[in-house]
N, C-alpha and C positions, 0 to 999 in steps of 0.2 A: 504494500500500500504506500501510494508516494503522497507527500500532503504537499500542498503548491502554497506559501505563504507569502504575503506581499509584508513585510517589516518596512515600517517606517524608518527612516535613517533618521539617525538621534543628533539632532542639531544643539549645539554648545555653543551657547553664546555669552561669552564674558567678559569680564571691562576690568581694568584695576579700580574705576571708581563704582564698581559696586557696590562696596561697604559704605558709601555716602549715597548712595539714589535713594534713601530714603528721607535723607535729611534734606537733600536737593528739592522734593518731592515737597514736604514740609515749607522749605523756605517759601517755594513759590507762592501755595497756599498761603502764609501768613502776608507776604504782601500784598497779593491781590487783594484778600479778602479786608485784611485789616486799611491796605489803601484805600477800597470802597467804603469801606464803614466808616473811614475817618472823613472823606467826601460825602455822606449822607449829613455826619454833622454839622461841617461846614457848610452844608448848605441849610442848615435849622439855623445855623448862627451867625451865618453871615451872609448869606445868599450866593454862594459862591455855587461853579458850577448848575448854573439854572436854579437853583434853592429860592425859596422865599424869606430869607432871613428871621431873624430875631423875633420883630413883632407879628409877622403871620405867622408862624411858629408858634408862641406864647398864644394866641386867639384860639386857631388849632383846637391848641392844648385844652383851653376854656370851654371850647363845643365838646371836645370827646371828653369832659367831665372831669380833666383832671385842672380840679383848681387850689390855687391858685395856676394858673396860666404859665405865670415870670415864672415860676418858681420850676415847673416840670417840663417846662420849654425847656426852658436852658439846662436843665437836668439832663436832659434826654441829650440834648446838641453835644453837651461835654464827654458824656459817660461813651457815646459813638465816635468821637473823636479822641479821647483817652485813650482805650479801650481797643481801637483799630491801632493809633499809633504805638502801644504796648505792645500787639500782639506782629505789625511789622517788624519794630526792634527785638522779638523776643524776647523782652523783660519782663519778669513777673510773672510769666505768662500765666498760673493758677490763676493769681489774682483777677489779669487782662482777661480770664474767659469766664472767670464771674462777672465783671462788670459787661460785659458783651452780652452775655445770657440772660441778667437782670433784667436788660434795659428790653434783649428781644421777649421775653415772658412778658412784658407791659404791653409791646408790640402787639404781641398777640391778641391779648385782652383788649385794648383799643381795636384792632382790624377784627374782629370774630365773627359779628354780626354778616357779609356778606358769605362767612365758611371760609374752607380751604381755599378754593381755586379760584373765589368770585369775583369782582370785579373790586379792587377795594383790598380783597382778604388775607388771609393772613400767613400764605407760600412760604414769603420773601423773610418774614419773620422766624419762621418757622427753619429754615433753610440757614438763617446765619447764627441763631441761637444754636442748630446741630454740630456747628464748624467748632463754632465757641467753645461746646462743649469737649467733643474730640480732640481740638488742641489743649484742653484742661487736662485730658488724662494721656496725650501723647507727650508732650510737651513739646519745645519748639525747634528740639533737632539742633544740631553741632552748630549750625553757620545763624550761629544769635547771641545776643549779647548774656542769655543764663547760662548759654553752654561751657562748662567747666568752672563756673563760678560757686564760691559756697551756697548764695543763695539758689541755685537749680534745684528746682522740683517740679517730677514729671512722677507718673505713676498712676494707682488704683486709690492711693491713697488720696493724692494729691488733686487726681480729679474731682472724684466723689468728692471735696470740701469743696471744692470750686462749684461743685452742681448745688451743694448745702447753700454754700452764699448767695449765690444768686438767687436759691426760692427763697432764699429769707428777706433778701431786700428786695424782691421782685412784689412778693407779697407783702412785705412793709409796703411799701411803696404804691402796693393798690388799698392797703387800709388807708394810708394818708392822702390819697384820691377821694375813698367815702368817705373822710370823716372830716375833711376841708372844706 
């Protein structure tokens, strides 16, 4: 009995920067992402980028209930541009994808009403609070400013407190919406 086999030829493909395409991989994601989210601020707070600045910002704020206005406008404007620019430097990062997280759980709860995909709803929130959080337990990879630093913290631990922080001020933060 002859058996006729077709084997696939075993392609090997390897790099010396291997042991870094994952960090590579990381960096990109934290600039992109943290670039965008620091231009959504800028544009709460200063109208940059197409944005409506400060004061339609702060009104905004006042129609979707959260009042005072000044006060979660410009909450919001900062903590997206903190928060982006933290997570492009690499710094803090735990910290950088609590504040990221925080701000998209408000996100959410502001956008809800049209659902996931509606017109209005709440994707895009949804989508940058999951990066936030993934980099909270990846951390932000060799080419950042935690990388080999004492302060580096990356891990199960380090995320999980990073996901603790953000419900805690995400939900402060919407009891201080009802009870303002």
């Amino acid at each position: 009995m002859t058996t006729n086999s077709t084997a696939v030829p075993s392609i090997k493909t390897t790099s010396p920067l291997d042991g870094v395409s994952s960090d590579i991989g990381l960096l990109i994601l934290r600039v992109v992402f943290g670039g965008l989210l620091s231009a959504h601020g800028a544009q709460k707070l200063f109208g940059w980028f197409s944005g409506y600045g400060l004061e339609a910002t702060q009104a905004s704020f006042e129609k979707m209930g959260y009042n005072p206005g000044e006060l979660f406008g410009t909450l919001a404007g900062l903590t997206e541009i903190v928060g982006g620019l933290m997570l492009v430097a690499g710094v803090l990062t735990p910290l950088a994808a609590a504040i990221v997280l925080g701000t998209m759980l408000n996100a959410i709860n502001a956008t809800w009403g049209p659902g996931l995909f509606g017109q209005g709803g709440w994707e895009m929130a949804l989508l940058f609070g999951t990066v936030a959080a993934t980099l909270g337990f990846t951390g932000p990879g060799k080419f950042s400013l935690d990388a080999g630093r004492p302060w580096e913290r990356k891990g199960f631990v380090w995320g999980a407190g990073a996901v603790v922080l953000a419900v805690a001020t995400g939900v402060l933060t919407l009891i201080l919406k009802w009870v303002l």
